[in-house]
N, C-alpha and C positions, 0 to 999 in steps of 0.2 A: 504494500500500500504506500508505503513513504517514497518508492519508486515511479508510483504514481502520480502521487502529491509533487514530486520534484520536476516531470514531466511537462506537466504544464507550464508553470512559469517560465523551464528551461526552454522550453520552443517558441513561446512564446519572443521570449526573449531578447532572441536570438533572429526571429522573424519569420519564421520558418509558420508553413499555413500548407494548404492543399494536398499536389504530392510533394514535393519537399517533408512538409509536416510528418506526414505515412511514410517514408525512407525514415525519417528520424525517428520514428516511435518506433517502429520495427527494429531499428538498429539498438536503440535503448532495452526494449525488453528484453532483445539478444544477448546483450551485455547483462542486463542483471539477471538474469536467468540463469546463465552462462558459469557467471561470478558467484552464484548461490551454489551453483554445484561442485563447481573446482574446489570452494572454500573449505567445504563440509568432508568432502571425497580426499584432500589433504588433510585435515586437523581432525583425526578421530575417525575417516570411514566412512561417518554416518551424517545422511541427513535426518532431518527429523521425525522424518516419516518412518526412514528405517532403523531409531532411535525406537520406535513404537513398536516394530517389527522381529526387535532384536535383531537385527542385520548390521554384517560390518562388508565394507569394503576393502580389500587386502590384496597385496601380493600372493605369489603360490607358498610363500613360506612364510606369511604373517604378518611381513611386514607395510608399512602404512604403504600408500602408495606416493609419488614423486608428483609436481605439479604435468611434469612431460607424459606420463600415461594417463591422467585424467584429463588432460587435453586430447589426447588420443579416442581415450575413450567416449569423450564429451562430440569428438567428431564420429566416431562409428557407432556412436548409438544413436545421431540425424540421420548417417546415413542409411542405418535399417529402417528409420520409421519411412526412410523415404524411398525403399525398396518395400515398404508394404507389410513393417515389420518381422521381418524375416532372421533381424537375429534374435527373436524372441522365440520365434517358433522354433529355435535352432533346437533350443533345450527342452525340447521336446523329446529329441533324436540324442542327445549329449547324452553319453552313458555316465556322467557327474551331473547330468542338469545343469550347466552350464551355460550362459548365453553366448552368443557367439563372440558379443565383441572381447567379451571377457577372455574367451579362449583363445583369439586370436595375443590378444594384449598381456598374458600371463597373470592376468587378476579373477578373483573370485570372492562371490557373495558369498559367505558362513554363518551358520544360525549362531547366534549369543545361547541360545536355548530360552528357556522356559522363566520367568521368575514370579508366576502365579503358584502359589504354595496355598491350594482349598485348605480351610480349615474341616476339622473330623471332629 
């Protein structure tokens, strides 16, 4: 939302209206879209979503991943949705479940496990 809120006045601004304005807003959401997932995908793995999910983001040995493969992966995962989602359906067919960019890229999503403890 604050991305939002900044939007406006920044184009405003700036002078930007029509399509000028539509390349700008599109280039902005890119950017902070982009920025939300690099930041999270380096500092801990997890966005907050997969904070929810108990999901980490990792190399194949655990460790965190580099900003150069989350850029990697931040491009191979537009370029599946833009092939029709096909590295999704990858892990379908992935005898690890796997998506594709991930296999390609030498990273993997790992469950945290469980931390629902029903009471008896």
């Amino acid at each position: 939302m604050l991305a939002g809120f900044l939007l406006v006045p920044l184009g405003k601004g700036i002078g930007l209206d029509g399509h000028e304005g539509q390349v700008f807003t599109r280039i902005w959401v890119l950017a902070v879209v982009s920025s939300y997932y690099l930041w999270f995908w380096t500092h801990g793995g997890q966005t907050l979503p997969m904070k929810t999910w108990r999901l980490r983001l990792c190399n194949q040995d655990g460790s965190s991943i580099g900003l150069d493969r989350a850029l990697l992966r931040l491009v191979l995962v537009g370029a599946g949705w833009g092939l029709g989602g096909a590295h999704i359906l990858w892990a379908l067919f992935d005898r690890e479940k796997q998506f594709l960019h991930d296999r390609m890229l030498g990273t993997r999503l790992v469950s945290l496990g469980s931390s629902f403890h029903p009471s008896s």
